[in-house]
C-alpha positions as CSV (number, residue, x, y, z in Angstrom):
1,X,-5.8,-36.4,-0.4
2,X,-4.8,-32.9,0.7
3,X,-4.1,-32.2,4.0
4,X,-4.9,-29.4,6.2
5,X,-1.6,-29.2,8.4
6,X,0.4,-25.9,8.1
7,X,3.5,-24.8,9.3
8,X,4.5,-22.8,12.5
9,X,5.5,-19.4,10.8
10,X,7.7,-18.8,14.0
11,X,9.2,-22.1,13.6
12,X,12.0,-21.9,10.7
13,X,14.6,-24.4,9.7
14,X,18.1,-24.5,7.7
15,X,17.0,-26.9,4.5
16,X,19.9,-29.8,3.8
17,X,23.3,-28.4,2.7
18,X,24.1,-29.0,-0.8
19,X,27.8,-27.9,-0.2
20,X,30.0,-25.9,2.0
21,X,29.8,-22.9,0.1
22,X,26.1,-23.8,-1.5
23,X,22.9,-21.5,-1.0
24,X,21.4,-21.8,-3.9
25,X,18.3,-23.3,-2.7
26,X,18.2,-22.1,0.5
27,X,15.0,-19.7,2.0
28,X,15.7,-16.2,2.2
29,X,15.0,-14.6,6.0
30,X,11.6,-15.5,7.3
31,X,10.7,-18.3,4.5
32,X,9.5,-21.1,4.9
33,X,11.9,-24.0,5.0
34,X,11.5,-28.0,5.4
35,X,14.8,-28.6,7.5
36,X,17.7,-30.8,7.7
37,X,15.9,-33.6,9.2
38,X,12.0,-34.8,9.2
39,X,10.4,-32.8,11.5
40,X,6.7,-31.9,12.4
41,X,7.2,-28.6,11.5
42,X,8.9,-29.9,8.6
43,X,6.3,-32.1,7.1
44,X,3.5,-29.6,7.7
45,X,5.4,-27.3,5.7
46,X,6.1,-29.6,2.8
47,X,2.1,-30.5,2.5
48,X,1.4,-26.8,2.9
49,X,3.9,-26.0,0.2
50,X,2.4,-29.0,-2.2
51,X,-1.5,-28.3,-1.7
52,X,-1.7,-25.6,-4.4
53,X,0.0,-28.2,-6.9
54,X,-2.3,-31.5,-6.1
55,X,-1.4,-32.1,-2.3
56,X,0.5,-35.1,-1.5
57,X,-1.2,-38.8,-0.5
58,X,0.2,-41.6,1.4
59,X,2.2,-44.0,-0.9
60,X,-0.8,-46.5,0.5
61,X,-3.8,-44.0,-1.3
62,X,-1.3,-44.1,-4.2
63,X,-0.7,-47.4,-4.8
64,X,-4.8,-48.1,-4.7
65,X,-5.3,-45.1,-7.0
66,X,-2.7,-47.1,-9.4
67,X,-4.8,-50.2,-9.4
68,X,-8.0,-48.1,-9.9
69,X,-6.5,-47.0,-13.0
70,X,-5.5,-50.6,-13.8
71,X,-1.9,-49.2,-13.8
72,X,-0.5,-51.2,-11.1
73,X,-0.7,-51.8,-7.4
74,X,1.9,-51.4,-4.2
75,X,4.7,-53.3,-6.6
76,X,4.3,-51.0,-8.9
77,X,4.6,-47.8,-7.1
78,X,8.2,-49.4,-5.6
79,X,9.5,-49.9,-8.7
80,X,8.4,-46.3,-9.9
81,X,9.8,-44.7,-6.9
82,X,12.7,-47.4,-6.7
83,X,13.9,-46.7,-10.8
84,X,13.7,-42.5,-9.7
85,X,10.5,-41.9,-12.2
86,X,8.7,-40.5,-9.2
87,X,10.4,-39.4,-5.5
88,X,8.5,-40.1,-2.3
89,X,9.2,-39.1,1.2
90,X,9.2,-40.6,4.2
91,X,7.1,-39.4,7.9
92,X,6.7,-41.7,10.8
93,X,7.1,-44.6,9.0
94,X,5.1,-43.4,5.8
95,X,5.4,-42.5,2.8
96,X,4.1,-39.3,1.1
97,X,3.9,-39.0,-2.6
98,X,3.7,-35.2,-3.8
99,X,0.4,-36.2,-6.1
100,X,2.2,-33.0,-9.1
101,X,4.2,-36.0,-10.3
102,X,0.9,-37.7,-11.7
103,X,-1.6,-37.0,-14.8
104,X,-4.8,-36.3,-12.2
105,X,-7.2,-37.4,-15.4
106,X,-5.3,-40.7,-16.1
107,X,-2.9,-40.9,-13.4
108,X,-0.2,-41.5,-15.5
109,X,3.9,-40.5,-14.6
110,X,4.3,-37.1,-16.0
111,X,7.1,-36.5,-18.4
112,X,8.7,-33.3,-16.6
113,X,9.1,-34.1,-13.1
114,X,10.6,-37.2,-14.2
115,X,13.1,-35.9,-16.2
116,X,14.3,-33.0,-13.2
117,X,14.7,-36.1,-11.1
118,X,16.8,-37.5,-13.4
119,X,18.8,-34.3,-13.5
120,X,18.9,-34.2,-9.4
121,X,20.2,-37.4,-9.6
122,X,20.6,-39.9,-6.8
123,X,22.6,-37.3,-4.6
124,X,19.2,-36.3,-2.7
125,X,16.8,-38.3,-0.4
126,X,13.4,-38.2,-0.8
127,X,13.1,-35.6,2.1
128,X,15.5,-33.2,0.3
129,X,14.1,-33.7,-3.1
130,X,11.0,-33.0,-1.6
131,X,12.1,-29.8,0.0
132,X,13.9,-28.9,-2.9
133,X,10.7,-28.8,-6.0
134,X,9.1,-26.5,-3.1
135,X,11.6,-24.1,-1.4
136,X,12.2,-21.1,-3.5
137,X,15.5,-21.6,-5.3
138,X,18.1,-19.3,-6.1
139,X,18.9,-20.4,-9.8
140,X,15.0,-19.5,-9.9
141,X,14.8,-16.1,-9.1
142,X,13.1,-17.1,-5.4
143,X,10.5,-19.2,-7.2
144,X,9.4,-22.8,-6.4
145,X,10.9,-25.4,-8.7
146,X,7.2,-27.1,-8.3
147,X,5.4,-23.8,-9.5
148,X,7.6,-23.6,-12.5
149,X,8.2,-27.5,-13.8
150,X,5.1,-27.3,-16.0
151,X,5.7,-23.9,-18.0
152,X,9.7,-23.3,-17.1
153,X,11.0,-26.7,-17.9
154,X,14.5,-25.5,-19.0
155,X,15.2,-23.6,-16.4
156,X,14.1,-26.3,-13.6
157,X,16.5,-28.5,-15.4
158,X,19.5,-26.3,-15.5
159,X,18.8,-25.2,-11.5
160,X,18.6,-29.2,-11.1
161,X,21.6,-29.5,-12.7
162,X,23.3,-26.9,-11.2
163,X,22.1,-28.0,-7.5
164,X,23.5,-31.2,-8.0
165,X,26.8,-30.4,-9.3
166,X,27.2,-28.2,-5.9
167,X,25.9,-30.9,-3.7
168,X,27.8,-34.1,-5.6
169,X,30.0,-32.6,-7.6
């Protein structure tokens, strides 16, 4: 379910504004960054930046992992990304599911990305919710939201909070 794509290191984009003063989750010089739009360089850089946390899968692997579990099928995996309890993003007409929102040994929804997404709110698509759990973040100290959800919960809520309130007011 990983894959091997990685970005162009000479290739760097500006990630979605949140606000005409915001930079809180912008890179710093030289970083890697996922870009306005869906790009190539773009997408290889979000699966490079989600491979150390379980890779992402095509919403298709996911939805047959969900009926493997007996948890659901495709319908189900709409309605989770549809209600906001897990994000998706779309590439060329697919989607990719960043696999750190599941429990690997039951494939169940975890509790703390859910709740961040929540916190984002509806503001972001799935492209800049996606770039924002893996660019290094401001209201982080330069970490990765994605690298801190499991052991820094409060403080990826209160940089979730604080992102949205810049982008949506």
């Amino acid at each position: 379910m990983q894959h091997a794509l990685t970005p162009s290191p000479a290739h760097v984009l500006r990630p979605p504004a949140l606000g005409p003063h915001s930079k809180s989750w912008a890179p710093q010089a030289g970083a890697a960054s996922f870009g306005d739009l869906p790009s190539h360089h773009g997408f290889a850089g979000l699966l490079a930046a989600y491979r150390s946390s379980g890779g992402t899968a095509r919403g298709d692997d996911v939805a047959r992992l969900l009926e493997d579990y007996r948890l659901g099928d495709f319908v189900s995996l709409a309605r989770l990304i549809a209600s906001g309890e897990v994000f998706s993003f779309e590439w060329r007409g697919t989607h990719w599911i960043p696999m750190f929102q599941f429990e690997l040994r039951d494939f169940s929804v975890k509790p703390a990305p859910r709740l961040v997404l929540a916190e984002l709110g509806p503001g972001f698509d799935g492209w800049e919710r996606a770039a924002w759990f893996a660019e290094r973040n401001t209201w982080l100290n330069d970490r990765r939201p994605v690298d801190m959800i499991e052991t820094e919960l409060a403080d990826v809520l209160a940089a979730a909070r604080t992102d949205r309130f810049i982008a949506v007011g």
